[in-house]
C-alpha positions as CSV (number, residue, x, y, z in Angstrom):
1,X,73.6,111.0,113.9
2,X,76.4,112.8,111.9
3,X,79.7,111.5,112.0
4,X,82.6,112.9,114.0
5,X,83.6,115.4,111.5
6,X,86.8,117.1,113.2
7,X,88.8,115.6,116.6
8,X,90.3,118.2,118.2
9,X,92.3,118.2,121.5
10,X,94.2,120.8,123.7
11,X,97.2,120.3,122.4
12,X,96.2,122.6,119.1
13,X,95.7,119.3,117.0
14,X,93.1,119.3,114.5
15,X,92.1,116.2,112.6
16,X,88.9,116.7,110.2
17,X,87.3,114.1,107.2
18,X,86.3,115.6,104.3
19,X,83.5,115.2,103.2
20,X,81.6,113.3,105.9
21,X,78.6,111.7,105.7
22,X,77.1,110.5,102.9
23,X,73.7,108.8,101.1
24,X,73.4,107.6,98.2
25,X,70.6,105.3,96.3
26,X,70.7,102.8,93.0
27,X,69.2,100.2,90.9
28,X,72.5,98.2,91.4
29,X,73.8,95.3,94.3
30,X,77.3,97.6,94.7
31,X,78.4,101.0,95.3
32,X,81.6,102.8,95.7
33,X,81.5,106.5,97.8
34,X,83.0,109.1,97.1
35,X,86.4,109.0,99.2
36,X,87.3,110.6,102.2
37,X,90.1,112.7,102.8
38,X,91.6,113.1,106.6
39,X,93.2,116.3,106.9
40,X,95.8,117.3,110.3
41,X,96.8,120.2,111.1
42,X,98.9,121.2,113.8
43,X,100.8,117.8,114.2
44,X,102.7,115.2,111.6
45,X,100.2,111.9,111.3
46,X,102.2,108.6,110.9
47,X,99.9,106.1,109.9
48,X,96.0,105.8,109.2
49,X,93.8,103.2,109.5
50,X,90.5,102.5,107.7
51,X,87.6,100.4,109.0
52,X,84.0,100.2,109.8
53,X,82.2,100.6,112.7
54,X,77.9,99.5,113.0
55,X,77.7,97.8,109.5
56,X,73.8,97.0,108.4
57,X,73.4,95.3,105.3
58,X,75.8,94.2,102.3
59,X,79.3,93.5,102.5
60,X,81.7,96.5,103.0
61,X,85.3,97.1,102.1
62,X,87.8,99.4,101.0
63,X,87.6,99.9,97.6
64,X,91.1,102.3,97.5
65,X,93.7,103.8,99.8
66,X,93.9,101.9,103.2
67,X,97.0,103.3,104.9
68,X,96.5,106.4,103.3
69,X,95.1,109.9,103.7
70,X,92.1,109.5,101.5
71,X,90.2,106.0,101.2
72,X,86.7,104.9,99.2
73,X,84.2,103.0,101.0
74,X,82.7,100.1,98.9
75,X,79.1,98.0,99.8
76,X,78.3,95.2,98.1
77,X,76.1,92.3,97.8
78,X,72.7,95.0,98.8
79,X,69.8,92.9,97.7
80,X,67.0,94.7,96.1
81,X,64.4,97.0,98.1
82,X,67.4,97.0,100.6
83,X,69.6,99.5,102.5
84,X,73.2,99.1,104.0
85,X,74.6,101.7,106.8
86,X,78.2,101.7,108.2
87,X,80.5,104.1,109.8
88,X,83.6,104.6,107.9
89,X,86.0,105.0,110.3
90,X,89.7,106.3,109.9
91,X,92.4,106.2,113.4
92,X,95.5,108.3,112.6
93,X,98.5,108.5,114.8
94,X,99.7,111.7,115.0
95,X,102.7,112.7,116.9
96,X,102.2,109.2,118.8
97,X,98.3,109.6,119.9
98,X,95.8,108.1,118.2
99,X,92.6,110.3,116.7
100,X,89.8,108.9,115.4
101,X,87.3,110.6,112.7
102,X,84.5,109.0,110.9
103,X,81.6,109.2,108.6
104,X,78.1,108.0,108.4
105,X,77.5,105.9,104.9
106,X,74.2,104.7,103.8
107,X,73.1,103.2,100.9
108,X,69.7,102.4,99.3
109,X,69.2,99.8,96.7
110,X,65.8,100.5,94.6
């Protein structure tokens, strides 16, 4: 299932993540994704907060820019032959409601 790419309400605000879902595949136990970038337009965001959402496998964290705009997604600790899945998830306040946007990651250790 793709991630919830834009959130989009009547009140003309638009909040999209950039560049969504992602898979990726390596020889190695960690990997750090590319990050995401939330964009909002038609309102003035006032804070943003990363997590994830339906982990599977490995240990995840953010590797760069919690309470920011952009973040990376790190998994770590994926055992050979094995894959790790999570939503990376971002909640930003804008103009005092709270939109959520996420991304599918996936990783596959060979």
């Amino acid at each position: 299932m793709a991630g919830i790419m834009c959130a989009m309400v009547g009140s003309g605000i638009s909040v999209n993540i950039s560049p969504g879902d992602q898979s990726a595949s390596g020889s190695t136990a960690t990997h750090v994704f590319s990050a995401q970038t939330v964009t909002v337009t038609g309102g003035t965001p006032s804070s943003y907060t990363w997590s994830f959402n339906g982990q599977t496998g490995g240990i995840w964290s953010i590797a760069a820019g919690q309470s920011t705009a952009t973040a990376a997604a790190q998994v770590g600790s994926v055992g050979s032959g094995a894959s790790a899945i999570a939503n990376f998830n971002c909640a930003v306040v804008v103009n005092g409601n709270t939109y959520n946007v996420f991304a599918n990651l996936d990783y596959d250790r060979f």
